[in-house]
C-alpha positions as CSV (number, residue, x, y, z in Angstrom):
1,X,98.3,95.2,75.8
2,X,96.1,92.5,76.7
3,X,92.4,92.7,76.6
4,X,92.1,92.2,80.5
5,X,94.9,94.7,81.0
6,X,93.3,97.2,79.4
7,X,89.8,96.1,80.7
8,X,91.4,97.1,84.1
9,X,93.0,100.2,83.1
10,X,89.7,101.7,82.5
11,X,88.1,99.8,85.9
12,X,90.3,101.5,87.7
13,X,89.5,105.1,85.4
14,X,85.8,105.0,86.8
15,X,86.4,103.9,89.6
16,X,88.2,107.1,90.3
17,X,86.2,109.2,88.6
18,X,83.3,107.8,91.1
19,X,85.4,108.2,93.7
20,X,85.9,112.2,92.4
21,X,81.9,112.4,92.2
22,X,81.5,111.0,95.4
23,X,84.0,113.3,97.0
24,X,82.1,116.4,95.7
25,X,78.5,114.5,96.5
26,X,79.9,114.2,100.3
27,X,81.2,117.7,100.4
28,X,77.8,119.1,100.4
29,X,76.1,116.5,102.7
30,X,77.4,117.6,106.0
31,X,79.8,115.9,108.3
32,X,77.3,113.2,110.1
33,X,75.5,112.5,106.8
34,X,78.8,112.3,104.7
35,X,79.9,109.5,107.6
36,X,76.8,107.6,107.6
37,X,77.0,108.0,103.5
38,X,80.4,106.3,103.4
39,X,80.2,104.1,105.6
40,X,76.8,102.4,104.3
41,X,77.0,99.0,102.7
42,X,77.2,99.7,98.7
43,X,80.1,102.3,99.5
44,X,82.0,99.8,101.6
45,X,81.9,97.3,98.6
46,X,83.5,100.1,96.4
47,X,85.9,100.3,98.5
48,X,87.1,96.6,98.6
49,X,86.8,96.8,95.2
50,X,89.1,99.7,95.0
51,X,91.5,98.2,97.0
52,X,90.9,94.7,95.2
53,X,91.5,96.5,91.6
54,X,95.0,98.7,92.8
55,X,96.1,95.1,94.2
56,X,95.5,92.9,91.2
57,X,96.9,96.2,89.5
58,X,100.4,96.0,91.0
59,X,100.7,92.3,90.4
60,X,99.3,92.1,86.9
61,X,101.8,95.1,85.8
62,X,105.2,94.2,86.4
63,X,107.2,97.8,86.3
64,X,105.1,98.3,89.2
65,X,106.8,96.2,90.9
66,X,110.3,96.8,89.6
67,X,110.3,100.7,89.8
68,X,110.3,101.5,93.3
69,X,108.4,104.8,93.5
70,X,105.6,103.4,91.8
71,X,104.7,100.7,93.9
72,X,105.2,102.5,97.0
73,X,102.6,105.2,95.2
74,X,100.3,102.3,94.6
75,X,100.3,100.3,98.4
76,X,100.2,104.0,99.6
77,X,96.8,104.1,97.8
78,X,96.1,100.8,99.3
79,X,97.3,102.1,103.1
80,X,95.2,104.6,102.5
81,X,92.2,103.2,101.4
82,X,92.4,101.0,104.3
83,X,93.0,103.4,107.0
């Protein structure tokens, strides 16, 4: 595995795992402080960069493109994200 393959393997690790911690952080905050929370500037980059890291993702890793169910898992992350 190439060095920038596996640098974005574990890219996209924390950048999960902050999305976990954030989940839990938001939880606690209440609904109108969990909105204005996500929606503020720094947590809007994360997500393009979420989105920007599952997208370079499904073209740098070619089964992902060949096995079906996994890149409709993957652009359903993407939809989602999105929405």
């Amino acid at each position: 595995m190439s060095r920038f393959r596996r640098a974005m393997l574990w890219a996209v690790l924390a950048a999960i795992l902050l999305l976990a911690v954030l989940s839990i952080c938001g939880a606690f905050l209440g609904a109108d402080r969990a909105q204005a929370f996500f929606n503020s500037l720094p947590l809007v980059v994360y997500w393009f960069t979420a989105i920007a890291l599952l997208a370079v993702g499904i073209v740098s890793f070619r089964r992902l493109l060949r096995v079906p169910s996994l890149f409709l898992m993957h652009t359903g992350c993407i939809l989602v994200l999105l929405g």
